[in-house]
Structures are given as structure tokens and as C-alpha cells.
N, C-alpha and C positions, 0 to 999 in steps of 0.2 A: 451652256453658251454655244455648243456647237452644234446644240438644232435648231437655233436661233438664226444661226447664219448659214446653213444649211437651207432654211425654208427662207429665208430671204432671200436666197441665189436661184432658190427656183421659182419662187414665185415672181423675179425679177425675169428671170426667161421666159416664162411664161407669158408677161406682160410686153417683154421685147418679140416675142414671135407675134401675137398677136397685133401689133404695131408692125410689124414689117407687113401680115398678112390685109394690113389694111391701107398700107402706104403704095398700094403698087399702082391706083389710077388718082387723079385729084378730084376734086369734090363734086364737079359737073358731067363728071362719067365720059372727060377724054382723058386720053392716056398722056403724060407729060412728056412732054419733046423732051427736056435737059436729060431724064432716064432714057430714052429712046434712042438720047446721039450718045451718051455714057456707053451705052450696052450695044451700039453698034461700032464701035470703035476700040473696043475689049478694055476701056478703061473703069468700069464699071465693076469687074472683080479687084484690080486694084484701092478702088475706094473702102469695097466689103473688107477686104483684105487689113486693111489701115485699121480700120475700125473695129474688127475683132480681133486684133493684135490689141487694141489699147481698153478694151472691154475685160479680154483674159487679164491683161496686167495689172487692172485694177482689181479687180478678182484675188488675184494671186497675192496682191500687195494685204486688202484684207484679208484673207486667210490668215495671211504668216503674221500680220499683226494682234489678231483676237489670237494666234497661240504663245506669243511672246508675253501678249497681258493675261493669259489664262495661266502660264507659268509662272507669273510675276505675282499672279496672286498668289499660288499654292505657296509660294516664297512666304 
């Protein structure tokens, strides 16, 4: 079970870098103003920041939960 969620978690990062590596101009090849006044105003790492705070936590939440039903089975 735990190379189950192991290759979930990276192949979910995987999926997320990849998503970030294509979110950074919009569709018509300008660069988005709302990113542009975010990151000129340093509030733009606080957002990254929010969101990889609640990305880990859910992470961590399944982790600890596949091993409480991984012990619940051996039970």
C-alpha cells in the first residue's frame, strides 16, 4: 500500500510542477497583470507560501491515515 501512495505523491508532483511550468504566461502569449502586481508587491510568495502549507498538510494527513488503516488491517 505504501508504493501505492508513494507513486501517487509523485506522480502528483510531477503533474503539479508541470502545471506551475505552464501557468506562468496566459493563453495569448501576454504575461498576466494580477501575477505581475502579486510579485511586484512581494505578495506573491505569501500566496506560494499558503498553498504549499495546505498541499504538505494534506499530504501528511494521507500519509498518517493509509498508516493507521495499514495497522488497522494487520489488526
Amino acid at each position: 500500500m505504501h508504493k501505492k501512495v508513494h507513486f501517487s505523491l509523485l506522480l502528483s508532483l510531477c503533474l503539479l510542477f508541470g502545471l506551475i511550468a505552464r501557468a506562468q504566461d496566459s493563453t495569448d502569449g501576454r504575461p498576466v497583470s494580477m501575477a505581475d502586481r502579486l510579485r511586484a508587491d512581494g505578495k506573491i510568495y505569501v500566496v506560494v507560501a499558503v498553498l504549499l502549507t495546505i498541499f504538505i498538510g494534506i499530504i501528511a494527513y494521507v500519509i498518517r491515515l493509509d498508516r493507521k488503516i495499514s495497522r488497522l488491517e494487520k489488526k
